[in-house]
Backbone as a ProteinNet text record, in pm:
[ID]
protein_1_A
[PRIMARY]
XXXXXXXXXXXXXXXXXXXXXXXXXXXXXXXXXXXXXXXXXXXXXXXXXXXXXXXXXXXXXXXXXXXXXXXXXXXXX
[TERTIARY]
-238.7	-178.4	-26.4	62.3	178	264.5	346.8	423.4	464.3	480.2	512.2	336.5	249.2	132.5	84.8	132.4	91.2	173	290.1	361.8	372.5	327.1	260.6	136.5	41.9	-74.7	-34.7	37.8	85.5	148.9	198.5	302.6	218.3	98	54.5	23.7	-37.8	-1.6	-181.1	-224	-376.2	-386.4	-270.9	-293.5	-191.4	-81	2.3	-130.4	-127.7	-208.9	-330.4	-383.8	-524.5	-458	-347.3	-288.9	-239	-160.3	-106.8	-256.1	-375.6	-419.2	-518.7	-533	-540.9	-451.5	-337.5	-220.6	-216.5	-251.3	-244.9	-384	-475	-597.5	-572.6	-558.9	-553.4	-406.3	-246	-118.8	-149.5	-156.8	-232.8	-311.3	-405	-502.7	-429.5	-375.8	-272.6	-179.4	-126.9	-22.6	-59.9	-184.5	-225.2	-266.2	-328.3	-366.3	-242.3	-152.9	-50.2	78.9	97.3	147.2	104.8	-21.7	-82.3	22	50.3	123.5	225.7	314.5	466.5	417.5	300.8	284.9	236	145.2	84.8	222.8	279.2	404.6	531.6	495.1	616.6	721.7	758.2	897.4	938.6	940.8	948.6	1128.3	1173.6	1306.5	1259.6	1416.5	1421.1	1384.2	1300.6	1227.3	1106.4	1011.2	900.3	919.4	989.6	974	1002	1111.9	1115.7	985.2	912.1	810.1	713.4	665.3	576.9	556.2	718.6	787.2	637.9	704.7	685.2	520.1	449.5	354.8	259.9	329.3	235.3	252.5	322.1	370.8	251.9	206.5	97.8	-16.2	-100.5	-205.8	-193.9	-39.7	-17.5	-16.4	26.6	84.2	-44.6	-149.5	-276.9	-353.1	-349.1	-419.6	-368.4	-209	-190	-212	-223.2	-214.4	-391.1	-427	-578.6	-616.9	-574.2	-595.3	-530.1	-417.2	-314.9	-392.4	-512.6	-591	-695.1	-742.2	-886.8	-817.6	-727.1	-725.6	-706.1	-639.7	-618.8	-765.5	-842.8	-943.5	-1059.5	-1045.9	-1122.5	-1075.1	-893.5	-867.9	-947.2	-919	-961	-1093.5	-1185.9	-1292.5	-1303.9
-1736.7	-1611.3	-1627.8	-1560.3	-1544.3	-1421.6	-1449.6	-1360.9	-1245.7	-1248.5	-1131.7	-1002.4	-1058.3	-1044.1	-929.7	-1036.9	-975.7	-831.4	-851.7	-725.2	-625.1	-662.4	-566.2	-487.2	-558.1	-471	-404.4	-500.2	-441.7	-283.7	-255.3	-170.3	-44.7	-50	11.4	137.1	252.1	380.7	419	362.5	335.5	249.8	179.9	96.7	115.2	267.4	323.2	392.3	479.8	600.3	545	467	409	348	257.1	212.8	364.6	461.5	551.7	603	621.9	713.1	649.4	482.3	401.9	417.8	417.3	401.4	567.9	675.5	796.1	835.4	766.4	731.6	645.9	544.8	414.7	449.5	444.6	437.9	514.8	645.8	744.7	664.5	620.1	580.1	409.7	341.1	213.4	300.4	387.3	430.4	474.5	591.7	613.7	493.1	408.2	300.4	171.3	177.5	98.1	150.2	287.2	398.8	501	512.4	558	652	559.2	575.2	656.8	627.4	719.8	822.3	835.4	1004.1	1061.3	1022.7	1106.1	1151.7	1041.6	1070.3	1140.3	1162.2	1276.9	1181.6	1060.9	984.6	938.5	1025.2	964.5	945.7	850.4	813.5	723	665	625	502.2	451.1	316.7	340.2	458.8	515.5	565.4	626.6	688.7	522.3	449.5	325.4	251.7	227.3	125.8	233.6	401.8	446	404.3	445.6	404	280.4	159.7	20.4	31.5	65.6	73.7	158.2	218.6	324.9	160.2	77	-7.7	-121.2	-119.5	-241	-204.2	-128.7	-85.5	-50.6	11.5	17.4	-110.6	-173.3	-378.2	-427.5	-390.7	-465.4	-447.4	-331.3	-268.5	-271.6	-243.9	-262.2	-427.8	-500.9	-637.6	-693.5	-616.5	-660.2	-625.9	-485.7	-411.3	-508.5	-546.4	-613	-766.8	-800.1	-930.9	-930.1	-781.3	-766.7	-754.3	-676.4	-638	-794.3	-911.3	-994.2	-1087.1	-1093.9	-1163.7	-1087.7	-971	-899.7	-940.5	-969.9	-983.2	-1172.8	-1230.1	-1361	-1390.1	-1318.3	-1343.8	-1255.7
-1594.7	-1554.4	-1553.8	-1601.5	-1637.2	-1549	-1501.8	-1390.2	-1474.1	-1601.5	-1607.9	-1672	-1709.6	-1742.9	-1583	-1508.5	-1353.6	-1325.4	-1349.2	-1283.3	-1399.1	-1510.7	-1635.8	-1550.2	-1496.5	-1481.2	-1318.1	-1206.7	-1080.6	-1081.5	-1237.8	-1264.6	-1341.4	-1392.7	-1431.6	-1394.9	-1474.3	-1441.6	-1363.2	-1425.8	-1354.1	-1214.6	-1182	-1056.4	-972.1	-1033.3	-893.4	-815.9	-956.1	-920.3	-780.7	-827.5	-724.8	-544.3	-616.2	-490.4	-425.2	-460.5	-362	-331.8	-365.5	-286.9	-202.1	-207.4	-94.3	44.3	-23	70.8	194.4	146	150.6	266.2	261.5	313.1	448.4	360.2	500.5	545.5	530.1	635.7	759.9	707.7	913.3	956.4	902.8	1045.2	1076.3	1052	1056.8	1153.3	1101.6	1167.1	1331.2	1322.3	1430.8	1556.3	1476.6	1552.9	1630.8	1506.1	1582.8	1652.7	1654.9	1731.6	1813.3	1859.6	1938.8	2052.7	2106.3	2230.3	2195.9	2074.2	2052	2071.2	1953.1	1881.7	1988.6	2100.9	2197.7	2319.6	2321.3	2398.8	2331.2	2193.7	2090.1	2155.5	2156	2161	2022.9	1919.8	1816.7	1796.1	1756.2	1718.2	1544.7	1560.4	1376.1	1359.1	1465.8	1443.6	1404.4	1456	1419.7	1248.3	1238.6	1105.5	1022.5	1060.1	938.8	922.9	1078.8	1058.5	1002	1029.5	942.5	804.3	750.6	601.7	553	650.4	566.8	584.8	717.4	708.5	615.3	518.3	420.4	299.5	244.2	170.2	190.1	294.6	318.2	223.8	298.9	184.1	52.9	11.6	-156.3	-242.3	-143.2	-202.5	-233	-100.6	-118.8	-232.6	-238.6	-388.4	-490.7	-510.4	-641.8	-654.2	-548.4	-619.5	-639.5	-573.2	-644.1	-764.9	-747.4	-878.4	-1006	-1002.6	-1062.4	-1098.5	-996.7	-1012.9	-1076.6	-1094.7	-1131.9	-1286.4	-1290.6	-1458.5	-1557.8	-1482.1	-1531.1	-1578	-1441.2	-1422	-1556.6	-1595.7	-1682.7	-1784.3	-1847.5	-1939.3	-1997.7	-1889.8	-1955.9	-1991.5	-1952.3	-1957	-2082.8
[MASK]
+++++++++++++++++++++++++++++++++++++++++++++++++++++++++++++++++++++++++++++

């Protein structure tokens, strides 16, 4: 596997598409769960919105990089 082979398929238009609507799915309920407390207490300031930000980025990373593992693992075989 070759680093750039990888961020060929990470980059792909078939493995945004899948990762955002992982990401779109799973960040609210991540979000809900590890902010609970703000959102019920509406204390939202600009630490909430940055960590929402990064927290939508977790589940996109996870997937595009599987996705990004599977296409490889298909190619060699």
């Amino acid at each position: 596997m070759t680093l750039s082979k990888f961020f060929k398929n990470f980059f792909r238009k078939e493995t945004t598409y899948r990762a955002l609507k992982v990401a779109v799915v799973v960040a609210p309920v991540l979000i809900l769960i590890n902010h609970f407390d703000t959102i019920m207490n509406r204390d939202f300031h600009s630490v909430f919105y940055i960590k929402s930000i990064i927290t939508f980025f977790v589940p996109y990373t996870v997937s595009a990089f599987s996705s990004a593992m599977a296409y490889i693992q298909s190619e060699e075989q």
